[in-house]
N, CA and C atoms of all chains as a GROMACS GRO file, in nm:
protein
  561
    1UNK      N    1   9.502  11.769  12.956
    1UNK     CA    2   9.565  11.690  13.062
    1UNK      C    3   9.507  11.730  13.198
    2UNK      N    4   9.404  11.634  13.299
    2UNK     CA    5   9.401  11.678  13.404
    2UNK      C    6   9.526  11.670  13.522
    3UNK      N    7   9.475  11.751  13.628
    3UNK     CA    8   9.607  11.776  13.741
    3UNK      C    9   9.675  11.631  13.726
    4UNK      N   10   9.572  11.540  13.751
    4UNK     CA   11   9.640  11.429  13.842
    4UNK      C   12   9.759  11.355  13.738
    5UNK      N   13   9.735  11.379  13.601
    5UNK     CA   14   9.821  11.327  13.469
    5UNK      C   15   9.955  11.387  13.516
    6UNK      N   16   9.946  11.527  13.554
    6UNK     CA   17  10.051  11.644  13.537
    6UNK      C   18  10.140  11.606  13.672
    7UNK      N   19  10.104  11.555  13.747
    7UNK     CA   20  10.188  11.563  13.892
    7UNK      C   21  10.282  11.465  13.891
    8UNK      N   22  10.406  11.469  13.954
    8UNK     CA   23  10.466  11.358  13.947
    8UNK      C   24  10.516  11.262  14.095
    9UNK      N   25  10.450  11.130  14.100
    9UNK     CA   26  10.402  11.094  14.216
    9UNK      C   27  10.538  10.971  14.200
   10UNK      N   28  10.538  10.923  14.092
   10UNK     CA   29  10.634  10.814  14.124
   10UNK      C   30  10.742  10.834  13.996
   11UNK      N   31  10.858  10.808  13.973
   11UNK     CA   32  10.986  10.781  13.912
   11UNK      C   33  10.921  10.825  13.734
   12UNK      N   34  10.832  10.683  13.703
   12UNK     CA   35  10.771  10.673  13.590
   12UNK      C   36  10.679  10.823  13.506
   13UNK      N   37  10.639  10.896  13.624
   13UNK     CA   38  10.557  10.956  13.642
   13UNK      C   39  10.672  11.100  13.534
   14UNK      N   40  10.760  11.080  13.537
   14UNK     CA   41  10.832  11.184  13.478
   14UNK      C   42  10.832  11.151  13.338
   15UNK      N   43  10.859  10.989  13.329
   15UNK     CA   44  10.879  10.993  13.173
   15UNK      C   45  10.713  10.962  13.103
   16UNK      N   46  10.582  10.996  13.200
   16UNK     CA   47  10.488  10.977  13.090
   16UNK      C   48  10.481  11.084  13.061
   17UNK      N   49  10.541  11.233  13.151
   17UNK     CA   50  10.527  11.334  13.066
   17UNK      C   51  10.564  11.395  12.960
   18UNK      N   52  10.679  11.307  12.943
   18UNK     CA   53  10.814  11.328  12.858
   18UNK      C   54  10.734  11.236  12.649
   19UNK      N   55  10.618  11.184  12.729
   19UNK     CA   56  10.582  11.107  12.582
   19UNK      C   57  10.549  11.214  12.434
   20UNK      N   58  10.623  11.197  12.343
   20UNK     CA   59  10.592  11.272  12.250
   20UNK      C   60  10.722  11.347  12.253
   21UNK      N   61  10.765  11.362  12.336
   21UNK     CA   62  10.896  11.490  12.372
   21UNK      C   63  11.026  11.475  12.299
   22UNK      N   64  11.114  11.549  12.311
   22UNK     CA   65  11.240  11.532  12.240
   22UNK      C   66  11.343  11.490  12.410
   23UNK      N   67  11.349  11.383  12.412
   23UNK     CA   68  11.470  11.348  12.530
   23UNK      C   69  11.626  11.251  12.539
   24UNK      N   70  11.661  11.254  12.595
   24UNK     CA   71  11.804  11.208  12.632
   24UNK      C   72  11.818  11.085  12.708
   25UNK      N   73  11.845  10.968  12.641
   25UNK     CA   74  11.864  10.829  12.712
   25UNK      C   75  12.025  10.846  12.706
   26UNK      N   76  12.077  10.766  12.836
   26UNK     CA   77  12.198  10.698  12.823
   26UNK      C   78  12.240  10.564  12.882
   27UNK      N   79  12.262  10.470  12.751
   27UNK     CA   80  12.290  10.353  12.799
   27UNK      C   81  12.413  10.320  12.772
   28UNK      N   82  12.411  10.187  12.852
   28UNK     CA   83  12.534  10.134  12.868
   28UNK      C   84  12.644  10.099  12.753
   29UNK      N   85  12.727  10.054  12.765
   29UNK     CA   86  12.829  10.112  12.655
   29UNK      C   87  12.831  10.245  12.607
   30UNK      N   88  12.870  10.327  12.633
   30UNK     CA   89  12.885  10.462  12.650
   30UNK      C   90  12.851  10.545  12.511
   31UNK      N   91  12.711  10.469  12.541
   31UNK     CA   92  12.617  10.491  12.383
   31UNK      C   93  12.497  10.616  12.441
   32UNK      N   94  12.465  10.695  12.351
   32UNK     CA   95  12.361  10.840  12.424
   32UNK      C   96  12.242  10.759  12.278
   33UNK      N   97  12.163  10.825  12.343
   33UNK     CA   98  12.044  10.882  12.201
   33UNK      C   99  11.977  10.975  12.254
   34UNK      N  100  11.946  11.068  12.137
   34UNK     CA  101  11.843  11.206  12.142
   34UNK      C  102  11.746  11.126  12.080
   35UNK      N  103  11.623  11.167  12.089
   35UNK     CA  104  11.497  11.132  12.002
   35UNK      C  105  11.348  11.159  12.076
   36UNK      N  106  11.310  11.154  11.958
   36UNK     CA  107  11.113  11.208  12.028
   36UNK      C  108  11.064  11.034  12.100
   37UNK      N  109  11.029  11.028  12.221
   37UNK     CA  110  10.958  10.954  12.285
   37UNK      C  111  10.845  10.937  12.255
   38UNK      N  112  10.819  10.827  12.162
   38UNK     CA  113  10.648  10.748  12.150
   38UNK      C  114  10.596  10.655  12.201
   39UNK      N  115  10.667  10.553  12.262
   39UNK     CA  116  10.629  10.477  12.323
   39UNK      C  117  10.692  10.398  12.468
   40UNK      N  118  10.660  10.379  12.595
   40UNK     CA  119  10.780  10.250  12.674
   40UNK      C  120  10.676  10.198  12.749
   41UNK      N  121  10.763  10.165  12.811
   41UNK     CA  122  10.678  10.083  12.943
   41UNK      C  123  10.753  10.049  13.077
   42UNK      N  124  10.744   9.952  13.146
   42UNK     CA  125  10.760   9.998  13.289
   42UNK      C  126  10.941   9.935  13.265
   43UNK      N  127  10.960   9.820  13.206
   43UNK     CA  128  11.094   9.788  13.170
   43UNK      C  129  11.189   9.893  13.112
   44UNK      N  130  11.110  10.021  13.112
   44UNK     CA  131  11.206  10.142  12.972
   44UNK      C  132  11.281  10.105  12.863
   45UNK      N  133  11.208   9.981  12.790
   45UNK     CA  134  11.178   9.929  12.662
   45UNK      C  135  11.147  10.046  12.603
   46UNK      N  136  11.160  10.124  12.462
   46UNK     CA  137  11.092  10.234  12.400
   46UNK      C  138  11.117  10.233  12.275
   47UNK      N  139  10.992  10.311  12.201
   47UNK     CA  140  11.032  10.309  12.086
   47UNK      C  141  11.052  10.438  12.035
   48UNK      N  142  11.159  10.486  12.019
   48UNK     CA  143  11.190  10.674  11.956
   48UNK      C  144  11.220  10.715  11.832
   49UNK      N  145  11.157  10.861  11.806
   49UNK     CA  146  11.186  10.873  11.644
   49UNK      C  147  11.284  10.950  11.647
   50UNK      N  148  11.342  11.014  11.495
   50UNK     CA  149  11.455  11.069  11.484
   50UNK      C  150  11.527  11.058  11.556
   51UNK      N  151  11.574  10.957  11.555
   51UNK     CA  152  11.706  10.894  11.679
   51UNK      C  153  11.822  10.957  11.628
   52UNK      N  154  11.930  11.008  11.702
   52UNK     CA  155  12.060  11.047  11.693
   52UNK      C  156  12.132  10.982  11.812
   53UNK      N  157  12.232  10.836  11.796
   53UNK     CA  158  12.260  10.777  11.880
   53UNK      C  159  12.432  10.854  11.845
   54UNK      N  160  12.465  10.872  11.948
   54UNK     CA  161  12.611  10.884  12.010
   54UNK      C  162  12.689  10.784  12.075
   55UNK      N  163  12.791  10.710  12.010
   55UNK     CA  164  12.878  10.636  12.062
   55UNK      C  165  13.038  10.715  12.047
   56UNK      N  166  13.067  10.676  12.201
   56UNK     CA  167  13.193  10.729  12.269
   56UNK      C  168  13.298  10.609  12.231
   57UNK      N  169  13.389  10.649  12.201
   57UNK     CA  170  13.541  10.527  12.244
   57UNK      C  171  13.652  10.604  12.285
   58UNK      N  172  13.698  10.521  12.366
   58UNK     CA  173  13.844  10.627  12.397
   58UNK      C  174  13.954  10.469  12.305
   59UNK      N  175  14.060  10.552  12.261
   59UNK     CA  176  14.167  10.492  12.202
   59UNK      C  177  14.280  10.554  12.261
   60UNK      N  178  14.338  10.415  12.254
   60UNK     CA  179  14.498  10.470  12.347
   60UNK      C  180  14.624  10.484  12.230
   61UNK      N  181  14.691  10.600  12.194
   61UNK     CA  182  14.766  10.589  12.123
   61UNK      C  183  14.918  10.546  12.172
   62UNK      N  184  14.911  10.473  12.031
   62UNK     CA  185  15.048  10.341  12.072
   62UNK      C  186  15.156  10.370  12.156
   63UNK      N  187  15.169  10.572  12.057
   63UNK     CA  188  15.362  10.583  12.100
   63UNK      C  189  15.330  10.644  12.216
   64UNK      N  190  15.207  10.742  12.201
   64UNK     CA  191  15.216  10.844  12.320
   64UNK      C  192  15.164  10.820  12.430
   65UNK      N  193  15.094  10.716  12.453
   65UNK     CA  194  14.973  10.681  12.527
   65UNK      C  195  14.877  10.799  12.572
   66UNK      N  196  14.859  10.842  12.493
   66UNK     CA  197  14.733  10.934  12.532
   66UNK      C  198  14.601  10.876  12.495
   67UNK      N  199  14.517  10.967  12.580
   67UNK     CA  200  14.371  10.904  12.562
   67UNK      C  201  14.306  10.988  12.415
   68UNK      N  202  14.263  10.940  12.316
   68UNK     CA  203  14.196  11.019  12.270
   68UNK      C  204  14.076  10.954  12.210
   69UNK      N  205  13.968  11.053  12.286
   69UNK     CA  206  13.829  11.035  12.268
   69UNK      C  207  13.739  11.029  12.102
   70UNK      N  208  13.679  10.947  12.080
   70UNK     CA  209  13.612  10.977  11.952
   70UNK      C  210  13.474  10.999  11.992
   71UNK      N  211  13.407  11.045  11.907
   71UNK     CA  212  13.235  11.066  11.903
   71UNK      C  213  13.164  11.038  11.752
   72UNK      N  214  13.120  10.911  11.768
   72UNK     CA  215  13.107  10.845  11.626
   72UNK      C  216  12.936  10.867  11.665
   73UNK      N  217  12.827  10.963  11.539
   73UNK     CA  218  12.686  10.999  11.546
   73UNK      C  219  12.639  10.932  11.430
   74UNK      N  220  12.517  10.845  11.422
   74UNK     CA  221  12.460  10.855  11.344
   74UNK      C  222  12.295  10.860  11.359
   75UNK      N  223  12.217  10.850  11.234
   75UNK     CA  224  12.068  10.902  11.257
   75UNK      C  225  12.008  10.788  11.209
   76UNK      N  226  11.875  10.727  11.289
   76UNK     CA  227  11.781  10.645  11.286
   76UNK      C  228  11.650  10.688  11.283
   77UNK      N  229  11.574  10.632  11.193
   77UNK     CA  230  11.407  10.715  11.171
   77UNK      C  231  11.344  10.697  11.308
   78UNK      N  232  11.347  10.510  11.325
   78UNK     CA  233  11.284  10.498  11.426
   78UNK      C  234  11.334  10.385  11.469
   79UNK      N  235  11.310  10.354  11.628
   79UNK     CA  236  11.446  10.290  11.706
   79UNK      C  237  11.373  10.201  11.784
   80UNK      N  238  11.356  10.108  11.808
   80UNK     CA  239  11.318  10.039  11.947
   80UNK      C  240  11.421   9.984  12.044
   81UNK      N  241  11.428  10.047  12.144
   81UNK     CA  242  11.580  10.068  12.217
   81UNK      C  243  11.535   9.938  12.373
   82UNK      N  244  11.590   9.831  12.398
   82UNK     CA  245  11.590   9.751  12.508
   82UNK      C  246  11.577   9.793  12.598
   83UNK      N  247  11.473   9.794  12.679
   83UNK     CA  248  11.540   9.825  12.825
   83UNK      C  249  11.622   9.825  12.970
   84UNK      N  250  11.683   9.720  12.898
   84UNK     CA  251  11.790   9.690  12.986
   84UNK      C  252  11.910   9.736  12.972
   85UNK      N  253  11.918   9.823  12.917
   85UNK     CA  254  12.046   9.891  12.820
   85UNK      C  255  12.050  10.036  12.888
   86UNK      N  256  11.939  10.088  12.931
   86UNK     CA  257  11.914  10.193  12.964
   86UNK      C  258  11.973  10.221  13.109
   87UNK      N  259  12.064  10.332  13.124
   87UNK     CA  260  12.116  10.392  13.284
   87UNK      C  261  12.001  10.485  13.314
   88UNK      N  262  11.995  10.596  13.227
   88UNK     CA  263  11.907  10.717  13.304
   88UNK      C  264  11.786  10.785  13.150
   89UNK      N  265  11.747  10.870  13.162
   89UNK     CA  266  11.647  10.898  13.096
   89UNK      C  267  11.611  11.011  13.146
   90UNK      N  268  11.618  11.136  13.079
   90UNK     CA  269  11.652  11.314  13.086
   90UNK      C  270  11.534  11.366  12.994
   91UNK      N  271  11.428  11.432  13.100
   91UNK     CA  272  11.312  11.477  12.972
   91UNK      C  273  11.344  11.606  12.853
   92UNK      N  274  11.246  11.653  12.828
   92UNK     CA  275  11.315  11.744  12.694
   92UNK      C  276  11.347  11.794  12.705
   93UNK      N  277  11.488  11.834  12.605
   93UNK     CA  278  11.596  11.860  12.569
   93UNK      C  279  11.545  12.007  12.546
   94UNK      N  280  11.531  12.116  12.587
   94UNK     CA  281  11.594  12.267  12.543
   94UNK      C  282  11.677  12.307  12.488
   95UNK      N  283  11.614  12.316  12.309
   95UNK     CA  284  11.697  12.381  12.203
   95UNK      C  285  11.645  12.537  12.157
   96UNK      N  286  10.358   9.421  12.788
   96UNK     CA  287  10.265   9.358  12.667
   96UNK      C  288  10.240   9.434  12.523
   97UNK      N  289  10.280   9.545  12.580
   97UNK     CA  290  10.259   9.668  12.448
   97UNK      C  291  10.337   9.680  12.339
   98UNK      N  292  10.462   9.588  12.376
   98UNK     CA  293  10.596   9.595  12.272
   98UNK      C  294  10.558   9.471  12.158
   99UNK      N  295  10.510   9.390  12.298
   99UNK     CA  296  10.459   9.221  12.226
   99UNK      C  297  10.430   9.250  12.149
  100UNK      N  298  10.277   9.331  12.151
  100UNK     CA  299  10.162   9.358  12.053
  100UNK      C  300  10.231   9.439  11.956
  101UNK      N  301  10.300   9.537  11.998
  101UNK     CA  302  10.325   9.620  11.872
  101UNK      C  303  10.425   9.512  11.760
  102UNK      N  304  10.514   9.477  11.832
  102UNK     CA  305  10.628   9.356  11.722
  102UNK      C  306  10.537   9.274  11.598
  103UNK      N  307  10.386   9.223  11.708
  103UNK     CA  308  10.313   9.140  11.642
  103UNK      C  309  10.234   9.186  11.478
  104UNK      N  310  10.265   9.315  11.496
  104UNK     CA  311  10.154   9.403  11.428
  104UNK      C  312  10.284   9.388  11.315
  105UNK      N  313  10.428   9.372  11.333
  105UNK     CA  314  10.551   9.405  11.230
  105UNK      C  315  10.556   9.237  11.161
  106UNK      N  316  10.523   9.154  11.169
  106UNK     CA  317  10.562   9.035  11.146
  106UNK      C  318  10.500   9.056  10.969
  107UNK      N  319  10.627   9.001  10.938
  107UNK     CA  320  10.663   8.981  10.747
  107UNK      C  321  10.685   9.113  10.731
  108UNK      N  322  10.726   9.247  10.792
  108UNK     CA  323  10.782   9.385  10.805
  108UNK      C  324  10.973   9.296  10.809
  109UNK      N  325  11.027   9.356  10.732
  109UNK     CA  326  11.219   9.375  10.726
  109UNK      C  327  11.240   9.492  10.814
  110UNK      N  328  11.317   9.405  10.920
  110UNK     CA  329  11.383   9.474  11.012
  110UNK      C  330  11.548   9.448  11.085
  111UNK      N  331  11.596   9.512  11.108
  111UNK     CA  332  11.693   9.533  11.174
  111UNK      C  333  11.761   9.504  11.305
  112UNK      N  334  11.784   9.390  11.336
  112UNK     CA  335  11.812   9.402  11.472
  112UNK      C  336  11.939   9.391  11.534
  113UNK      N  337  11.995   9.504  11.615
  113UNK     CA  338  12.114   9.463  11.610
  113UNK      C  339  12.108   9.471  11.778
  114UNK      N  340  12.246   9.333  11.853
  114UNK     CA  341  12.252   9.286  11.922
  114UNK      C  342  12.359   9.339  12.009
  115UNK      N  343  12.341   9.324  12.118
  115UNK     CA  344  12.442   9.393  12.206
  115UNK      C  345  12.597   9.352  12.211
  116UNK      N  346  12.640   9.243  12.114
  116UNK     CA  347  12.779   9.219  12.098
  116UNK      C  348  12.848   9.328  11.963
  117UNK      N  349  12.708   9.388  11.931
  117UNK     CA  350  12.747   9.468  11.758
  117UNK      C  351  12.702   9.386  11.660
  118UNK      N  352  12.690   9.238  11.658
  118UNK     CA  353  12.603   9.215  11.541
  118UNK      C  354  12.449   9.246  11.499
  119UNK      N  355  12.461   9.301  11.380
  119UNK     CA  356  12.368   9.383  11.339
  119UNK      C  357  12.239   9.275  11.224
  120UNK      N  358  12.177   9.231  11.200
  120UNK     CA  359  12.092   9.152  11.169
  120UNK      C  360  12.012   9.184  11.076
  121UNK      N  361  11.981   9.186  10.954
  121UNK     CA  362  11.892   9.230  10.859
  121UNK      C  363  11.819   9.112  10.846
  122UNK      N  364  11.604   9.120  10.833
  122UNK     CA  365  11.587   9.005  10.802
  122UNK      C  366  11.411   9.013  10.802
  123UNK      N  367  11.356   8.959  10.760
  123UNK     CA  368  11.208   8.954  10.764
  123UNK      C  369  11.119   8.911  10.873
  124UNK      N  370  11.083   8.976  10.976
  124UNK     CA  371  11.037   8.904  11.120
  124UNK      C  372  10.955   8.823  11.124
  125UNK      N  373  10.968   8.717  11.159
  125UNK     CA  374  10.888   8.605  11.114
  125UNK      C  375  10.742   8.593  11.267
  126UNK      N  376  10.823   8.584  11.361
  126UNK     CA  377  10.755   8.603  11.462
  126UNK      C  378  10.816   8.628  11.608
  127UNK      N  379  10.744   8.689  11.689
  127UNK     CA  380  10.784   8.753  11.790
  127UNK      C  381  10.732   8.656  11.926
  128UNK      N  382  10.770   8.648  12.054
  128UNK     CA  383  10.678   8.593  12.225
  128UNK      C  384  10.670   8.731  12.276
  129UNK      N  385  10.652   8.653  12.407
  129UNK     CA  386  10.604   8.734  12.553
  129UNK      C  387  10.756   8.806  12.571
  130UNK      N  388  10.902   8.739  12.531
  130UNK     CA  389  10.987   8.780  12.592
  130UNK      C  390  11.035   8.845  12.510
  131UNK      N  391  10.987   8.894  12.383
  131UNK     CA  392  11.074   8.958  12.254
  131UNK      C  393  11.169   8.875  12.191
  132UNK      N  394  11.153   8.745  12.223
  132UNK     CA  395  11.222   8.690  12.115
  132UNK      C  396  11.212   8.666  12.013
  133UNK      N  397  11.258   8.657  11.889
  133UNK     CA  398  11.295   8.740  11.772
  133UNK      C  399  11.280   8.594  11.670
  134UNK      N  400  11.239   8.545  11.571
  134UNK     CA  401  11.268   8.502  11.499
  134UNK      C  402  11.268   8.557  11.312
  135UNK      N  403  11.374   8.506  11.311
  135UNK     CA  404  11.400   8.618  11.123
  135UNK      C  405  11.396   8.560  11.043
  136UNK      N  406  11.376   8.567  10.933
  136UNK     CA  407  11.365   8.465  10.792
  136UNK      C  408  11.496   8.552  10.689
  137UNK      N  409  11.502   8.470  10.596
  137UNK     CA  410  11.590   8.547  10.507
  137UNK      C  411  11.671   8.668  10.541
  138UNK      N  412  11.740   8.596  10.665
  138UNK     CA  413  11.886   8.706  10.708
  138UNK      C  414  12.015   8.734  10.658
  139UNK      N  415  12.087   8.833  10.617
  139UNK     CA  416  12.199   8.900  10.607
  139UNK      C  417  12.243   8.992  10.708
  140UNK      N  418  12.372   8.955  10.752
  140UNK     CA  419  12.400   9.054  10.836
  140UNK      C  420  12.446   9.225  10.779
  141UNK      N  421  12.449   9.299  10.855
  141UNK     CA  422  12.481   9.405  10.790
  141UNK      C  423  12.677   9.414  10.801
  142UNK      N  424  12.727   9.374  10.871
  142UNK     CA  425  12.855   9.406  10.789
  142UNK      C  426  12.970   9.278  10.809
  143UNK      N  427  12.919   9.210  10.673
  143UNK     CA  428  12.953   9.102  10.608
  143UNK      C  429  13.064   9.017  10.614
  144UNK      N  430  13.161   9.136  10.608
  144UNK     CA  431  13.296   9.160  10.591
  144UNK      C  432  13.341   9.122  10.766
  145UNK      N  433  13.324   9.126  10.836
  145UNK     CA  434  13.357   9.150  10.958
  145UNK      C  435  13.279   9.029  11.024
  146UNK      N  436  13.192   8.988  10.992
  146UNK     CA  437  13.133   8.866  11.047
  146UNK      C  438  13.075   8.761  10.909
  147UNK      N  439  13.196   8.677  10.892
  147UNK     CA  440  13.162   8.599  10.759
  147UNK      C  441  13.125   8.477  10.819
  148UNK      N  442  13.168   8.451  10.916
  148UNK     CA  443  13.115   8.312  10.990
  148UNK      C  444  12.942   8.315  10.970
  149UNK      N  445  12.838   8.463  10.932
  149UNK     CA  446  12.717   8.430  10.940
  149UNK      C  447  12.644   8.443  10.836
  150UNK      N  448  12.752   8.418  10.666
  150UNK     CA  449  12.687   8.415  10.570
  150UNK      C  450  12.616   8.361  10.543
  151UNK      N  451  12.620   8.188  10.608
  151UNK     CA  452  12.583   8.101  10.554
  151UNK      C  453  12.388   8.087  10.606
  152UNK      N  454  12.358   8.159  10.747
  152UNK     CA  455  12.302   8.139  10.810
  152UNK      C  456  12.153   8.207  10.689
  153UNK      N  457  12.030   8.126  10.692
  153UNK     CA  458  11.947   8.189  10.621
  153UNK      C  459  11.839   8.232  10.740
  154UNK      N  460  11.809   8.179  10.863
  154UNK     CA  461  11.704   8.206  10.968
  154UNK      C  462  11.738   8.204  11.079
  155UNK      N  463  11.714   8.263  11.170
  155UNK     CA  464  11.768   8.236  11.301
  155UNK      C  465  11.643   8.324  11.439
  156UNK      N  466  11.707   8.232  11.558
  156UNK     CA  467  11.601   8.295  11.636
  156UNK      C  468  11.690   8.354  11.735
  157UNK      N  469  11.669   8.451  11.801
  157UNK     CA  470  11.758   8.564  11.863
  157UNK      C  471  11.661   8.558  11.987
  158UNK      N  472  11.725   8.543  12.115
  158UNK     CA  473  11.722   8.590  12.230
  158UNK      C  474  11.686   8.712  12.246
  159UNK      N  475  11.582   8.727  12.326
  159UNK     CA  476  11.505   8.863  12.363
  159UNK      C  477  11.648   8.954  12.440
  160UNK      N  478  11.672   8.878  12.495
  160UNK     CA  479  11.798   8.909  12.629
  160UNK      C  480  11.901   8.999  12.569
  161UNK      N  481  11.969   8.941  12.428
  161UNK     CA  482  12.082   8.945  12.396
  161UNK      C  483  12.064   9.163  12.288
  162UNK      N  484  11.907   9.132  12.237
  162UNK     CA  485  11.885   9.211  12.150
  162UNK      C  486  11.930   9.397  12.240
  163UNK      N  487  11.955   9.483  12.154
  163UNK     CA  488  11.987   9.633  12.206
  163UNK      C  489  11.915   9.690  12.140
  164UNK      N  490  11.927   9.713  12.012
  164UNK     CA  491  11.793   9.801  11.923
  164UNK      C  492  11.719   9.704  11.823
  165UNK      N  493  11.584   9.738  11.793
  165UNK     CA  494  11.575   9.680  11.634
  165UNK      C  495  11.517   9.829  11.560
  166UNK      N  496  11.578   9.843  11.467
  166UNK     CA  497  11.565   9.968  11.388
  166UNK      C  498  11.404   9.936  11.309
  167UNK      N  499  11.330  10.045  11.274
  167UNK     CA  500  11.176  10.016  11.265
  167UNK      C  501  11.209  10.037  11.151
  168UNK      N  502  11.070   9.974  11.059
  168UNK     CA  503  11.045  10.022  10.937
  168UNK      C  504  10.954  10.164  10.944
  169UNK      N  505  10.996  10.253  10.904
  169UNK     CA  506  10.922  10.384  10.903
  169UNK      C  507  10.787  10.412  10.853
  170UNK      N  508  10.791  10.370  10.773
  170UNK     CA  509  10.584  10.305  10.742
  170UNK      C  510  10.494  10.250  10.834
  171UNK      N  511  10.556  10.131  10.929
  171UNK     CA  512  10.495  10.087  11.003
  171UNK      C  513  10.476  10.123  11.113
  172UNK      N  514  10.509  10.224  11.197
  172UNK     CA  515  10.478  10.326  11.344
  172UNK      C  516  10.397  10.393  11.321
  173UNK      N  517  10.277  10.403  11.352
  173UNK     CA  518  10.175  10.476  11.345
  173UNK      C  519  10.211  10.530  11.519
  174UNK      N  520  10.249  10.667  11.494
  174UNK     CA  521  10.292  10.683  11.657
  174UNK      C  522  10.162  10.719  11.737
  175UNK      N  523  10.092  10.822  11.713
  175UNK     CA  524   9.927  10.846  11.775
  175UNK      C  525   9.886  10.718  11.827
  176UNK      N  526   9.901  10.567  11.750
  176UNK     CA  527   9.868  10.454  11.802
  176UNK      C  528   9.935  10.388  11.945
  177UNK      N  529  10.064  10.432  11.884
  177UNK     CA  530  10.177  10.379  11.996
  177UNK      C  531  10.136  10.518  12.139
  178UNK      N  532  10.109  10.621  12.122
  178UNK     CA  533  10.103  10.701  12.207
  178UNK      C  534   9.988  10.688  12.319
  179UNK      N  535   9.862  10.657  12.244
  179UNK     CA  536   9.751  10.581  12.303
  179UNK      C  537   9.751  10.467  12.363
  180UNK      N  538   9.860  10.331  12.343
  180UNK     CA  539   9.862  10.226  12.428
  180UNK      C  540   9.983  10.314  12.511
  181UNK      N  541  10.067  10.376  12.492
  181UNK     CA  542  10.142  10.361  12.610
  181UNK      C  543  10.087  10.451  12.742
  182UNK      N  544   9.941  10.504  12.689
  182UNK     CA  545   9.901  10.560  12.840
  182UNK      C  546   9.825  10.481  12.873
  183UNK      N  547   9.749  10.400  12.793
  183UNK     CA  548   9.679  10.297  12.819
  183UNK      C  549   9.734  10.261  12.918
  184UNK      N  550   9.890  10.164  12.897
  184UNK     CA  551   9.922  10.026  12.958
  184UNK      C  552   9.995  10.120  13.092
  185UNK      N  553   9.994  10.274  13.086
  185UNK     CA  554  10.124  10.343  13.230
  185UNK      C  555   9.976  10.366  13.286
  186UNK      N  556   9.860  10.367  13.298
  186UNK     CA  557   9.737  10.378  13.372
  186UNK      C  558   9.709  10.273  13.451
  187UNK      N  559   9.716  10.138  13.363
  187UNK     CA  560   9.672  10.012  13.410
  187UNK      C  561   9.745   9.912  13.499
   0.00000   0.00000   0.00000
């Protein structure tokens, strides 16, 4: 990789470093995914492997009205995720 | 253009597409545009039970707009390929 690949000059410039990487999307409907970054483009259209998407719901219980949160996970080989769906985009994940 | 091309490369590939209302789409991609719109051949939805109004449906063409994921066939991502156009097209 020369310098000029490595520097980050504009927004985009973070997630070409992030290609190949293990990172953190969160889109709308209070949906997450982890997964390795292989492909996007300037729309943050992408396509990711070992996807682990996280969907949130809160449920209101009848008698008590309390909030209680669920976290429903499941796993996808490989994902091609919209980009219009997308809020933010977090490079790799430190495990 | 890179998604175009790649979709184009999946056509008669069974795929998955599920839509931002939750309907989920099983079906043979028949062909793809410029805007990702979607056309499927021999569709079933994936949960049947819950959307019977779309048994009947055998093809349909889906709005680029409307789509959230389409789940890949795992054979067909050659990622080294996909990794090479996407610096390609973030250069150009």
């Amino acid at each position: 990789m020369t310098e000029e690949d490595a520097t980050v000059k504009e927004p985009l410039d973070l997630i070409k470093l992030s290609l190949d990487e293990r990172i953190y999307v969160k889109l709308r409907g209070d949906r997450e995914l982890r997964g390795r970054l292989h492909a996007y483009d300037q729309h943050l259209n992408m396509i990711l492997g070992e996807v682990e998407e996280t969907i949130t719901t809160i449920e209101i219980d009848d008698e008590t009205y309390e909030e209680i949160i669920k976290t429903n996970k499941r796993a996808v080989p490989f994902l091609f995720v919209r980009g219009d769906g997308v809020i933010l985009v977090s490079p790799p994940l430190r495990q | 253009m890179l998604f175009y091309s790649y979709f184009k490369t999946l056509v008669g590939k069974q795929v998955t597409v599920e839509l931002k209302n939750d309907l989920a789409i099983t079906g043979t991609l028949h062909s793809v545009d410029q805007y990702l719109n979607i056309k499927l051949n021999n569709v079933h939805v994936v949960n049947e039970q819950k959307y019977p109004h779309m048994m009947s449906v055998r093809n349909c063409f889906i709005r680029g707009s409307v789509v959230r994921y389409v789940q890949l066939p795992p054979g067909s991502v050659d990622v080294e390929l996909l990794h090479d156009a996407t610096r390609r097209e973030a250069r150009g």
